[in-house]
C-alpha positions in Angstrom: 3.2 9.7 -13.2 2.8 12.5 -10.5 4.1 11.8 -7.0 3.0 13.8 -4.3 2.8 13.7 -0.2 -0.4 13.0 1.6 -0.9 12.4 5.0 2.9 11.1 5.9 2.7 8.7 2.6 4.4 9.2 -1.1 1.2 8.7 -3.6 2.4 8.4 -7.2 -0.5 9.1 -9.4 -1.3 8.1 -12.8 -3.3 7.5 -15.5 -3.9 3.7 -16.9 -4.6 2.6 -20.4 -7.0 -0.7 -20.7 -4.3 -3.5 -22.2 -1.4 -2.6 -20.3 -0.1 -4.0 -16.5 1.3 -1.2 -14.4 3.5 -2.0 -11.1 5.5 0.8 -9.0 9.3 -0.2 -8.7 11.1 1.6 -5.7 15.2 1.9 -5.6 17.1 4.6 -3.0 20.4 4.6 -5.5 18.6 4.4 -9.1 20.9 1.2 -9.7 18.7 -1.6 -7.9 15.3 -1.4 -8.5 12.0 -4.0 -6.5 8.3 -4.0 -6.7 6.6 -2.0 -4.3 3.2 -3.1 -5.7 2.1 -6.1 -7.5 0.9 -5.9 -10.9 -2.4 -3.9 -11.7 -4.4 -4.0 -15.2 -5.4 -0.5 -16.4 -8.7 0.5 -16.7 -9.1 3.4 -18.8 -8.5 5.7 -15.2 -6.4 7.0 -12.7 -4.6 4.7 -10.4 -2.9 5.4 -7.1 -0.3 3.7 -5.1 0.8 5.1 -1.8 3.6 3.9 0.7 4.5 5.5 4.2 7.4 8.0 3.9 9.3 6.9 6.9 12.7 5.7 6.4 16.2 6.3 4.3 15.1 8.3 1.0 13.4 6.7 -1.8 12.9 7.1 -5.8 9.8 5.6 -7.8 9.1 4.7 -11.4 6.4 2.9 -13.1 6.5 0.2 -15.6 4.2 -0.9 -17.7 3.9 -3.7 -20.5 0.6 -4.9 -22.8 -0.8 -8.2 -21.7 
């Protein structure tokens, strides 16, 4: 997943794989962790998912699971 800034938002960037579900989880201590987007199916492309930067500081990851 790549993460970069765009227009006063954090994008993270990646590429999905048809069979797997793929939601963005947000934590600002890397203890507690909630979704920050609902649960996409891959499609064999890339997928974006952006959120305003505003606010305390904030770590990303990306999960994914076969459905």
């Amino acid at each position: 997943m790549e993460i970069f800034e765009s227009f006063g938002n954090a994008v993270c960037q990646w590429f999905s794989v048809a069979g797997l579900f793929y939601q963005v989880e947000t934590s600002t201590d890397l203890v507690y962790w909630q979704s920050a987007s609902p649960p996409v199916p891959g499609q064999n492309s890339m997928m974006q998912f952006a959120q305003p930067m505003a606010g305390e500081r904030k770590f990303f990851r990306l999960r994914a699971w076969s459905y």
